[in-house]
C-alpha positions as a Markdown table, in Angstrom:
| # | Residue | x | y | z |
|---|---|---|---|---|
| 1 | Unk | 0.0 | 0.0 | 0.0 |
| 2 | Unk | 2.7 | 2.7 | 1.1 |
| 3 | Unk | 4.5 | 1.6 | -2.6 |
| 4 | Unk | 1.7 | 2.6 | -4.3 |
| 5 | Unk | 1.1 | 6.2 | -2.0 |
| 6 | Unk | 4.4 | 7.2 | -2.3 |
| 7 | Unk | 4.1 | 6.3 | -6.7 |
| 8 | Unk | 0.5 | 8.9 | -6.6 |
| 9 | Unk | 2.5 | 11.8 | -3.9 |
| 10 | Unk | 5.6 | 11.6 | -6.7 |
| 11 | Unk | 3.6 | 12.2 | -9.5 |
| 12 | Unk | 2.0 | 14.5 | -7.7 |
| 13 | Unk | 4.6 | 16.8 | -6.9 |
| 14 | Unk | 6.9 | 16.4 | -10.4 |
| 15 | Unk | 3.6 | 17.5 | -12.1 |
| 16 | Unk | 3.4 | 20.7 | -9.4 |
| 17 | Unk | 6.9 | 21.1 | -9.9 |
| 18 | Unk | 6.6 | 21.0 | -13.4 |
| 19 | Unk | 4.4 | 23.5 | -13.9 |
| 20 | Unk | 5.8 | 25.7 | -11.6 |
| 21 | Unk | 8.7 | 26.0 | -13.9 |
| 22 | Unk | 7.5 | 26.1 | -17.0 |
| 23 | Unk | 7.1 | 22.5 | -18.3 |
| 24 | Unk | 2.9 | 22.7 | -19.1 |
| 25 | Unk | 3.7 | 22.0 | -22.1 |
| 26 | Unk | 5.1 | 18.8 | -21.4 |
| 27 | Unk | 2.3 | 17.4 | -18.7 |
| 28 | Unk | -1.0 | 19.4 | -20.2 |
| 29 | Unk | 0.1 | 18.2 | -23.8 |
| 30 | Unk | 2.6 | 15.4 | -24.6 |
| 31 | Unk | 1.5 | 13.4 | -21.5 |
| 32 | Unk | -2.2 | 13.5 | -22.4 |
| 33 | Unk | -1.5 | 12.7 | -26.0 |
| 34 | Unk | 0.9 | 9.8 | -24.9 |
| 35 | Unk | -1.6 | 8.5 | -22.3 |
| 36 | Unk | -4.7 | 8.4 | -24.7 |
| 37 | Unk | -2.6 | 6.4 | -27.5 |
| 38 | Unk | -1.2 | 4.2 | -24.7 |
| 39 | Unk | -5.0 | 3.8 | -23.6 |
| 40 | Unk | -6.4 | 3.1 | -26.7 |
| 41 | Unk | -3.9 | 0.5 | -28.4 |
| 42 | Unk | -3.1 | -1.0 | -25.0 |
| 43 | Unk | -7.6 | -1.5 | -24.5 |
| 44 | Unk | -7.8 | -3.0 | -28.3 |
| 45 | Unk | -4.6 | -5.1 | -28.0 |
| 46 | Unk | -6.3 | -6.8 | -24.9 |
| 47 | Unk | -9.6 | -6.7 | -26.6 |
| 48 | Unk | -8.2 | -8.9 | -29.7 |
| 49 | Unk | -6.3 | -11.3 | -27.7 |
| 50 | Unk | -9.2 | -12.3 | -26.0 |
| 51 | Unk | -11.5 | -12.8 | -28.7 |
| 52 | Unk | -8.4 | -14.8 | -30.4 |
| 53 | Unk | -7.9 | -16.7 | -27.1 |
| 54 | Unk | -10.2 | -20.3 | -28.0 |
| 55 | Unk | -12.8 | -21.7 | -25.4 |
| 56 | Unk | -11.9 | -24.9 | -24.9 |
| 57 | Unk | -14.4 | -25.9 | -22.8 |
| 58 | Unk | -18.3 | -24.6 | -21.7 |
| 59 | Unk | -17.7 | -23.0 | -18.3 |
| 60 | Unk | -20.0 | -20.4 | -17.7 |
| 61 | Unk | -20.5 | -19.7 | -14.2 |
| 62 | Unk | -23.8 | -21.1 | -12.5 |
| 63 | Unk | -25.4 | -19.9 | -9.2 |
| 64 | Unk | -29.0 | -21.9 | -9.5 |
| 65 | Unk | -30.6 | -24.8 | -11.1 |
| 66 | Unk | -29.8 | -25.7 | -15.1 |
| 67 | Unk | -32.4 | -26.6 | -17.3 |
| 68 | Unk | -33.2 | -30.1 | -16.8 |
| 69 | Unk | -36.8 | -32.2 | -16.9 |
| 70 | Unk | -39.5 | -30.2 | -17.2 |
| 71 | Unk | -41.3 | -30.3 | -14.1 |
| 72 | Unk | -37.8 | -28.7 | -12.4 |
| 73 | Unk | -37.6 | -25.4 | -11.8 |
| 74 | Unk | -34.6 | -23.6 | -13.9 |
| 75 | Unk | -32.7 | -21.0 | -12.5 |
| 76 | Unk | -33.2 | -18.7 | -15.9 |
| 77 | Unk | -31.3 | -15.6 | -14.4 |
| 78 | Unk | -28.4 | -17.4 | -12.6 |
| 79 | Unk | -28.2 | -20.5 | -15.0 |
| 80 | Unk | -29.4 | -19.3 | -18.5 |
| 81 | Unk | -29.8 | -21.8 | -21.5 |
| 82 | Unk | -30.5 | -19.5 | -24.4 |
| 83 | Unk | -29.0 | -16.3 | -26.4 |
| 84 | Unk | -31.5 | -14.5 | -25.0 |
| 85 | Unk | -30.9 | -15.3 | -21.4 |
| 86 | Unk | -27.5 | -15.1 | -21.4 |
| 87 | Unk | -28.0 | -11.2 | -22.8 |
| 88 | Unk | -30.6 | -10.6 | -19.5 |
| 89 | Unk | -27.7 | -11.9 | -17.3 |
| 90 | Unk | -24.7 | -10.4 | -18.9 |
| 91 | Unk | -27.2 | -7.0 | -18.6 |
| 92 | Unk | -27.9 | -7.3 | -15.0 |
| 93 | Unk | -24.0 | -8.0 | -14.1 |
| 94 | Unk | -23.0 | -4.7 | -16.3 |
| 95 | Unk | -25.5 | -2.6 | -14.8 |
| 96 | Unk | -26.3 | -3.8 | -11.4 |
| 97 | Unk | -23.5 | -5.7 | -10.5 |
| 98 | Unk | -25.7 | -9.1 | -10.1 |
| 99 | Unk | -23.4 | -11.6 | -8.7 |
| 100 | Unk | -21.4 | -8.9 | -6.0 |
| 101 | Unk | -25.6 | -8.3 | -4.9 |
| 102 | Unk | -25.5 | -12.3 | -4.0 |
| 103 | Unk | -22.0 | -11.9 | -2.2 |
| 104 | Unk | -21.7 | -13.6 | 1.0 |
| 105 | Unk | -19.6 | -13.6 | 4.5 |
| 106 | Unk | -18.2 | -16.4 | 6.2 |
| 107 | Unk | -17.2 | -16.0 | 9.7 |
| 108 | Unk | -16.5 | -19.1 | 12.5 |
| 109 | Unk | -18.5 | -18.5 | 15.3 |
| 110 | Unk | -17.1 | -19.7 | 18.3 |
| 111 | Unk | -19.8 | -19.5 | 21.0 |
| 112 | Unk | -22.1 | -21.4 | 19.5 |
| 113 | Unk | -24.9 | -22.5 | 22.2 |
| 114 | Unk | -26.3 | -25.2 | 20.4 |
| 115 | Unk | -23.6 | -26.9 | 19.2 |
| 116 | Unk | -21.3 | -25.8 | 21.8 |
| 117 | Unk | -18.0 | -25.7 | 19.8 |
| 118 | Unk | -17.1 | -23.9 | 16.5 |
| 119 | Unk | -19.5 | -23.4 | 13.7 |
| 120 | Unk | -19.0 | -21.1 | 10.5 |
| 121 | Unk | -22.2 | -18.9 | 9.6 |
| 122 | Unk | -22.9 | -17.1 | 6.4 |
| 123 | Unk | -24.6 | -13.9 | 6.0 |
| 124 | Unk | -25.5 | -11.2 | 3.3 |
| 125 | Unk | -22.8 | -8.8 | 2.6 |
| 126 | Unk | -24.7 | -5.6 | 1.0 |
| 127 | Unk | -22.4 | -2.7 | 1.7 |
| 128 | Unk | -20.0 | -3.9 | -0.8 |
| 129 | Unk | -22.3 | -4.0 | -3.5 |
| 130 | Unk | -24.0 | -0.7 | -3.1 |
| 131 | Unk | -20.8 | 1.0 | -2.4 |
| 132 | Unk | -19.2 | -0.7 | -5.4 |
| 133 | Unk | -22.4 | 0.6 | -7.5 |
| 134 | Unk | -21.9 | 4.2 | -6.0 |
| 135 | Unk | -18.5 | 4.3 | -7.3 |
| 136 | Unk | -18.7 | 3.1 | -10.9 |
| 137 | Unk | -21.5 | 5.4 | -11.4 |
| 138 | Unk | -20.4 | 8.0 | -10.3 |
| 139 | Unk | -17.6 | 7.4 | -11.6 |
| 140 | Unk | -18.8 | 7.6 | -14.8 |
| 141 | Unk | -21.0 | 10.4 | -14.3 |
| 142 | Unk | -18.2 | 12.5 | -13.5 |
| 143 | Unk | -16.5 | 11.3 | -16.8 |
| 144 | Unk | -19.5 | 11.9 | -18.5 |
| 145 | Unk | -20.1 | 16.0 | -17.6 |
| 146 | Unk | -16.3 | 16.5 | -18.4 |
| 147 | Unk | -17.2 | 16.1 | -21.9 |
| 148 | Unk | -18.6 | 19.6 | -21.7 |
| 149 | Unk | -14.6 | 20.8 | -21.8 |
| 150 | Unk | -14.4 | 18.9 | -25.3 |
| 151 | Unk | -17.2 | 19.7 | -27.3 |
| 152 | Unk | -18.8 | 23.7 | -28.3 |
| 153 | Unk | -20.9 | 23.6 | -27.8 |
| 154 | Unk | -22.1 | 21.6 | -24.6 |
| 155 | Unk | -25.0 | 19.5 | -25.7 |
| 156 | Unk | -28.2 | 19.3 | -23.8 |
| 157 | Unk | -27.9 | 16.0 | -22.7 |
| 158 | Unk | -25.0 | 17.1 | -20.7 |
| 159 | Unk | -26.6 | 20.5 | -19.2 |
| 160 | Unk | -29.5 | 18.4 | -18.4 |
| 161 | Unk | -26.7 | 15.8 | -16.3 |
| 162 | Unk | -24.8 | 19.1 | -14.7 |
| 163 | Unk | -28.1 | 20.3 | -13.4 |
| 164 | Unk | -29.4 | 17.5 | -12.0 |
| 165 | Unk | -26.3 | 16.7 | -10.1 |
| 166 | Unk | -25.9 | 19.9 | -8.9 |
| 167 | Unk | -29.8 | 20.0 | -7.8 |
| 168 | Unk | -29.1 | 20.9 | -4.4 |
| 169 | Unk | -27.5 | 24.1 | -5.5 |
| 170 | Unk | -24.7 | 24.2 | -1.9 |
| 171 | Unk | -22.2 | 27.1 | -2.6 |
| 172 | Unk | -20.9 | 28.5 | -5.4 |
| 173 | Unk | -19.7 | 27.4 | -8.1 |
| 174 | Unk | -22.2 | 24.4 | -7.1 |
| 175 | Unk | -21.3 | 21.2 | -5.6 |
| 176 | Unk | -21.7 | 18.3 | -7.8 |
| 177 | Unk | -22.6 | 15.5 | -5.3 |
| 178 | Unk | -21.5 | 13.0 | -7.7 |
| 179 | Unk | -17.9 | 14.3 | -6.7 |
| 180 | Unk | -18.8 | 13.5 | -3.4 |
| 181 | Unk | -19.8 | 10.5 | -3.6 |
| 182 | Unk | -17.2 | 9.3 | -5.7 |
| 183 | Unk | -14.9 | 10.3 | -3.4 |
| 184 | Unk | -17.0 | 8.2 | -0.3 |
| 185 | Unk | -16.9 | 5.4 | -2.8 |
| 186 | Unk | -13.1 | 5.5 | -3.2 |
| 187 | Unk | -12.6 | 5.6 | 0.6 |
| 188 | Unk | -14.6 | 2.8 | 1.3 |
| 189 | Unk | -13.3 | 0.4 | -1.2 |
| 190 | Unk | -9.5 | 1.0 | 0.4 |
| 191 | Unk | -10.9 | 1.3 | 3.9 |
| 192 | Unk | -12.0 | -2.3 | 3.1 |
| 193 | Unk | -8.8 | -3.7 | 1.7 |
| 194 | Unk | -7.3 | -1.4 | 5.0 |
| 195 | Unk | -9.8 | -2.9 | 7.5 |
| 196 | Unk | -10.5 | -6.2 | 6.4 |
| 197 | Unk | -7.6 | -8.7 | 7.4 |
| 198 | Unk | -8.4 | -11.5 | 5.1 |
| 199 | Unk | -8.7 | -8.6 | 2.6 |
| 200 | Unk | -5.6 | -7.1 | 3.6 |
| 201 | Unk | -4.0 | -10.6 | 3.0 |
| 202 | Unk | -4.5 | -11.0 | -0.5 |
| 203 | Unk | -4.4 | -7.0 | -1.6 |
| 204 | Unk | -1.0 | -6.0 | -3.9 |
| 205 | Unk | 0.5 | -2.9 | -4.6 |
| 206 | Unk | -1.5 | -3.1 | -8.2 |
| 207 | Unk | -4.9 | -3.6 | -5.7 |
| 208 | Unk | -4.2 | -0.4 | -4.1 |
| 209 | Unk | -2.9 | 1.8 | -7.2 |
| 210 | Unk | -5.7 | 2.6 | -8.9 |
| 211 | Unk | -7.7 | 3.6 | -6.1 |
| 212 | Unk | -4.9 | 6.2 | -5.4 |
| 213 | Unk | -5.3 | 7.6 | -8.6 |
| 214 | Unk | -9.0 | 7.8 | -8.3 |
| 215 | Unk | -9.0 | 9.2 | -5.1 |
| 216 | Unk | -6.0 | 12.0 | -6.4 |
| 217 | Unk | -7.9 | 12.6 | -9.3 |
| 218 | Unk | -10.8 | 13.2 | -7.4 |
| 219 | Unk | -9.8 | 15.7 | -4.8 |
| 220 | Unk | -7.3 | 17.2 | -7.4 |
| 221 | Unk | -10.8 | 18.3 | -9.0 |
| 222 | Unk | -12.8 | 19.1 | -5.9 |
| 223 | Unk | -9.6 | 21.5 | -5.2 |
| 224 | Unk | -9.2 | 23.0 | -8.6 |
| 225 | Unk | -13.0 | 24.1 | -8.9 |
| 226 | Unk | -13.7 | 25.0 | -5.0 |
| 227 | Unk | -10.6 | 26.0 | -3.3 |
| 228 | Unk | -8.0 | 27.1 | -6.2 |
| 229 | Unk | -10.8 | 28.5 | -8.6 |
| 230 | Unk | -9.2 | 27.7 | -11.6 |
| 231 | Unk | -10.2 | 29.6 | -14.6 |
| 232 | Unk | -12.8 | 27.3 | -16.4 |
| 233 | Unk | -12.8 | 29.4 | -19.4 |
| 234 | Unk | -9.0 | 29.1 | -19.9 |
| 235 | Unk | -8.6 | 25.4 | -19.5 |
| 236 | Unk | -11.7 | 24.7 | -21.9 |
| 237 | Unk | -9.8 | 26.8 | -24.4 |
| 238 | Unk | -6.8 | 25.1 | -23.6 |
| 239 | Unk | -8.7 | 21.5 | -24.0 |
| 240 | Unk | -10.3 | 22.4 | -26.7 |
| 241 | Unk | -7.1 | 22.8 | -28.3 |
| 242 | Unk | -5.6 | 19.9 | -27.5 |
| 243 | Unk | -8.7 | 18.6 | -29.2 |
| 244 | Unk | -7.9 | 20.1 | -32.6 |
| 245 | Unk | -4.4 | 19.1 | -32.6 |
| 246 | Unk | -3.4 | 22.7 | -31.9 |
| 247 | Unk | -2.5 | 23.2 | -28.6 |
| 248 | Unk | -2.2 | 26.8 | -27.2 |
| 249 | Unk | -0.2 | 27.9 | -24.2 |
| 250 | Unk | -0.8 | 27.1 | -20.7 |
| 251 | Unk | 0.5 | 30.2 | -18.9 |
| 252 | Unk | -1.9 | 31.7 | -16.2 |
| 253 | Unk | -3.3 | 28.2 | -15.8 |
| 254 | Unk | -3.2 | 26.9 | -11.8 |
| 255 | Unk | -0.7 | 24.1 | -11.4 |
| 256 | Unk | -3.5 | 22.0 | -9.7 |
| 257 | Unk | -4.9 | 21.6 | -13.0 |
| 258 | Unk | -1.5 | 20.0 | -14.0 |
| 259 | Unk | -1.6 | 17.9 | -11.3 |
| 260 | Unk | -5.3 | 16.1 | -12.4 |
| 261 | Unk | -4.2 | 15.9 | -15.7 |
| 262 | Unk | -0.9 | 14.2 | -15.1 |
| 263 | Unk | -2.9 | 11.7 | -12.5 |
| 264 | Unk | -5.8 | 11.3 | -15.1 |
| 265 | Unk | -3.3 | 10.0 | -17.7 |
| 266 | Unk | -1.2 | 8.1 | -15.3 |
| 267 | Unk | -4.6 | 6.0 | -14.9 |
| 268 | Unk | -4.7 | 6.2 | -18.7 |
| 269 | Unk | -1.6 | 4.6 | -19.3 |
| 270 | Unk | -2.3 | 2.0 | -16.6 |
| 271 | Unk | -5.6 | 0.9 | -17.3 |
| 272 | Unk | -4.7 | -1.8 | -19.8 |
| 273 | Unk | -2.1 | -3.6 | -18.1 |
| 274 | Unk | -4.2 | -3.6 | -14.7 |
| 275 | Unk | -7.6 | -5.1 | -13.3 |
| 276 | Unk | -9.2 | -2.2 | -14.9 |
| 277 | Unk | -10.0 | -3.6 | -17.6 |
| 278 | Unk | -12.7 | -5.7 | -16.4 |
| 279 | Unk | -15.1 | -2.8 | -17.5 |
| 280 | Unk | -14.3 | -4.9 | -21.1 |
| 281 | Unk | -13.2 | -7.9 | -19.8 |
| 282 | Unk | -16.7 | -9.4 | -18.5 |
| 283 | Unk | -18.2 | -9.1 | -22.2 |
| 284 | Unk | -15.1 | -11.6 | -23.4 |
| 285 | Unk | -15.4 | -14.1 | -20.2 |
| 286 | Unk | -16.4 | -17.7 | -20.8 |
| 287 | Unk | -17.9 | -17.7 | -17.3 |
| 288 | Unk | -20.4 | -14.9 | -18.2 |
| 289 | Unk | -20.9 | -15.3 | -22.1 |
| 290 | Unk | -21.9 | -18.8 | -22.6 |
| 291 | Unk | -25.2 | -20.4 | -22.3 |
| 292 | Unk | -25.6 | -23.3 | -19.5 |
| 293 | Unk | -26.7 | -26.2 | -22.0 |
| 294 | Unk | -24.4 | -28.3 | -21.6 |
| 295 | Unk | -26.7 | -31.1 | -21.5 |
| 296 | Unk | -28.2 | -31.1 | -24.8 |
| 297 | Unk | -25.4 | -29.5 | -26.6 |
| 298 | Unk | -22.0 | -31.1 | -27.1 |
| 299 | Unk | -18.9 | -29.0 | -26.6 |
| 300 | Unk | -16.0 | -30.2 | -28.7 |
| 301 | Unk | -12.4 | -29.0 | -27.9 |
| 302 | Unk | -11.3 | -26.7 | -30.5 |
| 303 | Unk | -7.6 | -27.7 | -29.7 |
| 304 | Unk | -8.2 | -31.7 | -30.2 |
| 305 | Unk | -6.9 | -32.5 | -33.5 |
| 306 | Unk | -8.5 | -36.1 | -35.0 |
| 307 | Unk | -6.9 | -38.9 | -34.1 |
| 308 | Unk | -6.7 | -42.8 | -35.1 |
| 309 | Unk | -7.9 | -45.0 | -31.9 |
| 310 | Unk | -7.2 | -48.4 | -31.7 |
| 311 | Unk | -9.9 | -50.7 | -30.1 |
| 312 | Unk | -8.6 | -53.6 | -27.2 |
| 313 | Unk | -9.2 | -56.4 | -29.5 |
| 314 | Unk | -6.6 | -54.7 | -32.1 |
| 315 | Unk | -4.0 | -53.3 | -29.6 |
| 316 | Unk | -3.9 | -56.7 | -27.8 |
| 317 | Unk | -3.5 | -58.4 | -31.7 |
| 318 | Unk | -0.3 | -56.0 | -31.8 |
| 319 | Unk | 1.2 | -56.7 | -28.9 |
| 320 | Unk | 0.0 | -60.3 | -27.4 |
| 321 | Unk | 3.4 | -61.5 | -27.7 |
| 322 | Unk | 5.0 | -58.5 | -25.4 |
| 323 | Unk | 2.2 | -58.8 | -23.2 |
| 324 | Unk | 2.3 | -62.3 | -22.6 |
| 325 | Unk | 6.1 | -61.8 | -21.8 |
| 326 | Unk | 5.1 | -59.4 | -19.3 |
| 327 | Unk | 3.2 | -61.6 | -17.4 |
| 328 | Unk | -0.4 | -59.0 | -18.3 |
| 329 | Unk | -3.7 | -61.1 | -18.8 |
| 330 | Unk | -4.9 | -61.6 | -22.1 |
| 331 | Unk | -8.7 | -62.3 | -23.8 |
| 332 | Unk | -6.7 | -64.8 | -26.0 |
| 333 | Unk | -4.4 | -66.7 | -25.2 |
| 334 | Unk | -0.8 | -66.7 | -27.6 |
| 335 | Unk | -1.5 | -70.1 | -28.8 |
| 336 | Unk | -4.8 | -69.1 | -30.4 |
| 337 | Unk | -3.0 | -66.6 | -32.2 |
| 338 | Unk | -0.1 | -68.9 | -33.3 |
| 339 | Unk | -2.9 | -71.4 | -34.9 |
| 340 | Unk | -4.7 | -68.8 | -36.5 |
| 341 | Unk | -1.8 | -67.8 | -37.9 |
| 342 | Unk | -0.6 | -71.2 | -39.2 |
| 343 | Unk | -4.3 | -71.9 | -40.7 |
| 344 | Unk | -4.3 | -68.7 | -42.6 |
């Protein structure tokens, strides 16, 4: 964990630094260019080599009962058997996150009164899911209502967004409680692998990087629109720039805004060699994308090439001699094979 804080607090402060001195050009122009080509080739390289990658076998991932006789109920949500089902699950897992909703805890209870020694219970785990779900979509409303800094001008779709998150109307300029909550989100999800022990166990420096990012992306902004009060018009006409492929200077700009950019497309140039890119990923699984019917269809190996078998009958005719000097039983004995050998 304190690898990964110390990576987010250096990138931090050479981006601060280098805009303090004059190097904007290099982090609000070369970096973000760099970081969206990285993004981009590294999502698609990943992309292609999975749907290259050959499914060897049907394992789709089942959490009820599979289609079987007719007066058994099927699981159609959890076990699908059909196109069409598989589409309604794969929908539900995108969007609502399905199968963390049915998550689990296991703990060993100790003081059990009834069976008076040690007994493991299991319980509904919701927080994880809802906070999980308050993350990613706010998360991608935030990514969503930046699109206003790269497009003039700002369709309604994305007014319509911006007003709704700002609804409450606290302060001025407005809080967005999308910001908020992402940041809530963020906390929560490393509090977790903080808290957790069994969590804690299993968590990598790659586990706790990108939510450092996040989290410096996100108060980077909350700081750049409510305590530095960056010029908005200046960095949309600097964006907008970039946008054109003719970038403009970067003087009078706040080096905060430096800072979010340079951790923005640090997690740009991450994304496709990390766990990110489950948010593509799940659409490629085996577990998620294949129907549950593997009783009425047969699944052939794709990496099987044909083969000649022999039968026992005709491996024993090749080798009854070696076998009968190995001391192995035989169907026929070796004389049989010596007079049918001597009538032909």
């Amino acid at each position: 964990m304190l690898n990964a804080l110390l990576v987010v607090v250096a990138i931090t402060i050479i981006a601060w630094l280098g805009a303090a001195i004059g190097l904007g050009g290099l982090f609000g122009v070369f970096l973000p260019y760099v970081a969206i080509l990285v993004f981009l080739g590294g999502v698609v390289w990943r992309m292609v080599y999975w749907a290259k990658s050959p499914v060897p076998f049907a394992i789709p991932t089942t959490g009820g009962q599979e289609k079987s006789l007719d007066f058994i109920k099927q699981a159609k949500l959890d076990c699908p058997d059909t196109t069409f089902g598989v589409v309604k699950r794969m929908f539900l897992e995108v969007f609502l996150f399905r199968s963390l909703f049915r998550n689990v805890n296991a703990e060993i209870k100790t003081d059990d009164p009834i069976n008076g020694g040690p007994r493991i219970i299991y319980y509904s785990s919701k927080w994880l899911w809802l906070f999980a779900l308050i993350f990613h979509y706010c998360f991608f409303i935030v990514f969503f209502r930046h699109f206003r800094f790269f497009v003039d001008p700002v369709p309604g779709c994305i007014s319509f967004v911006e007003m709704i998150d700002g609804i409450l109307q606290i302060g001025a300029p407005r809080l967005y409680l999308t910001g908020v909550f992402l940041v809530v989100g963020v906390l929560f999800l490393l509090g977790r692998r903080l808290v957790n022990p069994r969590v804690r166990y299993i968590s990598l420096m790659q586990d706790y990087l990108p939510l450092f990012l996040i989290l410096g992306i996100a108060i980077s902004g909350i700081l750049m629109r409510y305590v530095c009060k960056t010029d908005i018009t200046q960095v949309k006409a600097f964006i907008m720039g970039l946008v054109h492929f003719s970038p403009i200077s970067s003087d009078g700009i706040d080096p905060i805004f430096f800072i979010h950019v340079a951790l923005v497309s640090s997690l740009l140039i991450y994304f496709p060699f990390s766990k990110l890119t489950h948010m593509a990923g799940v659409f490629f699984s085996p577990t998620r994308n294949l129907p549950c019917n593997t009783r009425r269809v047969r699944h052939v190996n794709p990496w099987n090439p044909p083969k000649d078998f022999l039968t026992y009958p005709e491996y024993e005719d090749l080798y009854r001699e070696a076998m009968a000097g190995a001391g192995l039983p035989l169907d026929k004995p070796l004389e049989a094979k010596k007079e049918q050998k001597s009538g032909e």
